[in-house]
C-alpha positions in Angstrom: 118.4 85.8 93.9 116.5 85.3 96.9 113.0 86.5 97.2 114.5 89.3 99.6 116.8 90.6 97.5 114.2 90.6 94.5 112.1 92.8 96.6 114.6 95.0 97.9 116.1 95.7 94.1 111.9 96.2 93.6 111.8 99.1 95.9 114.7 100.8 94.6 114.4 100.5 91.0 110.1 101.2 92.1 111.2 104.5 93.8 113.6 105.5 91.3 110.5 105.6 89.0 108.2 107.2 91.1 110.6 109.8 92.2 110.2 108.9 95.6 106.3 110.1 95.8 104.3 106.5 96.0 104.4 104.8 99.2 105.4 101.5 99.4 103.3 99.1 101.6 105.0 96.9 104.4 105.8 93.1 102.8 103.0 91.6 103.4 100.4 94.2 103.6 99.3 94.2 100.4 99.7 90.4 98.2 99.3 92.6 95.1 101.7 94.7 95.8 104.4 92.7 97.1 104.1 90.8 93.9 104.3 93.8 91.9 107.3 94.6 93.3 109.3 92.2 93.3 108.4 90.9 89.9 107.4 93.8 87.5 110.1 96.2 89.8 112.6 93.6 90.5 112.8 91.7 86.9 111.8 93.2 84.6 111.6 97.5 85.0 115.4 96.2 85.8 116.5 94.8 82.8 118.9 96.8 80.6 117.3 96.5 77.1 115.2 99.5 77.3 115.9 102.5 79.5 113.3 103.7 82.4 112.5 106.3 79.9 111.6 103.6 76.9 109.4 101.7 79.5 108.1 104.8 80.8 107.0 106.0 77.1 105.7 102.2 76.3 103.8 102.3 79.9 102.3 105.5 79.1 100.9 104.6 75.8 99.4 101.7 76.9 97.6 103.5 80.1 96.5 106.2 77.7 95.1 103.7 75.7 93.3 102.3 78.0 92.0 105.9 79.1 93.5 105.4 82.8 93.9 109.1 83.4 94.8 109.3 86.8 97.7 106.3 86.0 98.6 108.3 83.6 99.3 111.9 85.5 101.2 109.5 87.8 103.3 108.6 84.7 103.4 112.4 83.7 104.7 113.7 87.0 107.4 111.0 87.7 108.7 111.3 84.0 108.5 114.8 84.0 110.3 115.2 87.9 112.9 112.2 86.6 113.5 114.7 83.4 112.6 111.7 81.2 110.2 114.2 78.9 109.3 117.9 78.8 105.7 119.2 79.1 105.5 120.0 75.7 106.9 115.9 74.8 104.2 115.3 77.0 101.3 117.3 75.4 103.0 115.7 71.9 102.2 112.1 73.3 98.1 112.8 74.0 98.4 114.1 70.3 99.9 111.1 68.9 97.6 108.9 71.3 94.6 110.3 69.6 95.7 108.7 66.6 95.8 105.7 67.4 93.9 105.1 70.7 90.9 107.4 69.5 90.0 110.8 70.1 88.0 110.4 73.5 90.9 108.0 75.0 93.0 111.6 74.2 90.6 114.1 75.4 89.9 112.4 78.8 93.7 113.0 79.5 93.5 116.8 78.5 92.6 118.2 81.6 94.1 116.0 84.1 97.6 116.1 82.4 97.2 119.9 82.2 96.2 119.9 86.1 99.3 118.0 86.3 101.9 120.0 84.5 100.2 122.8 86.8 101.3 121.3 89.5 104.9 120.7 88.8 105.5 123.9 87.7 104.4 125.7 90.8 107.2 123.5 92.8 
C-alpha cells in the first residue's frame, strides 16, 4: 500500500472515530501527526480483530489511567456521538477505573466527563 493510500485510509477510519469533530492537519504540517495517521489510523485502528468500540474501551482505560482527562472527554464524546457507549456505560467505566487505576486517576475525570455528557445532551 503506498504511503498515500495509508494516509488516506488514516483519515477515514481517524474521522470515523472522531465523528467528524478533530481537524486533521494538511500532510506535512504536523510530522506527528502525519505519522499518527497513517500508522496508528491507517494499520492498526483498521484491523478487524477488535471493533472501534473494543479499541475505543481499551484506549479509554489506558487514558484514564494515565489521568488524561481532557483525552479522555474526547474519547467520551466520540464514543458516545458514534453510539459505542451510553452515559450511564460511561459513568460505569470511571467506577471501574477507580479500581484499578486509583481513586484520584477516577475523580479527576468526574467533572470533566460530566461537563461532557452535558454537552451532548443539549445537542
Amino acid at each position: 500500500m503506498s504511503d498515500q493510500d495509508r494516509r488516506a485510509r488514516g483519515i477515514d477510519k481517524f474521522n470515523e472515530v472522531y465523528c467528524g469533530d478533530l481537524p486533521v492537519p494538511d500532510e506535512g504540517q504536523v510530522p506527528f501527526f502525519d505519522d499518527m495517521i497513517a500508522h496508528l489510523f491507517g494499520e492498526v485502528w483498521t484491523r478487524e480483530a477488535l471493533s472501534v468500540r473494543d479499541r475505543r474501551l481499551v484506549t479509554m482505560g489506558i487514558i484514564a489511567a494515565l489521568g488524561e482527562s481532557s483525552t479522555f472527554c474526547i474519547q467520551v464524546q466520540s464514543a458516545v456521538k458514534n453510539g459505542e457507549l451510553t452515559a450511564e456505560q460511561v459513568r460505569e467505566m470511571i467506577i471501574h477505573v477507580a479500581h484499578y487505576a486509583g481513586y484520584p486517576r477516577a475523580a479527576g475525570l468526574l467533572m470533566p466527563v460530566e461537563e461532557t455528557l452535558a454537552k451532548l445532551d443539549k445537542k
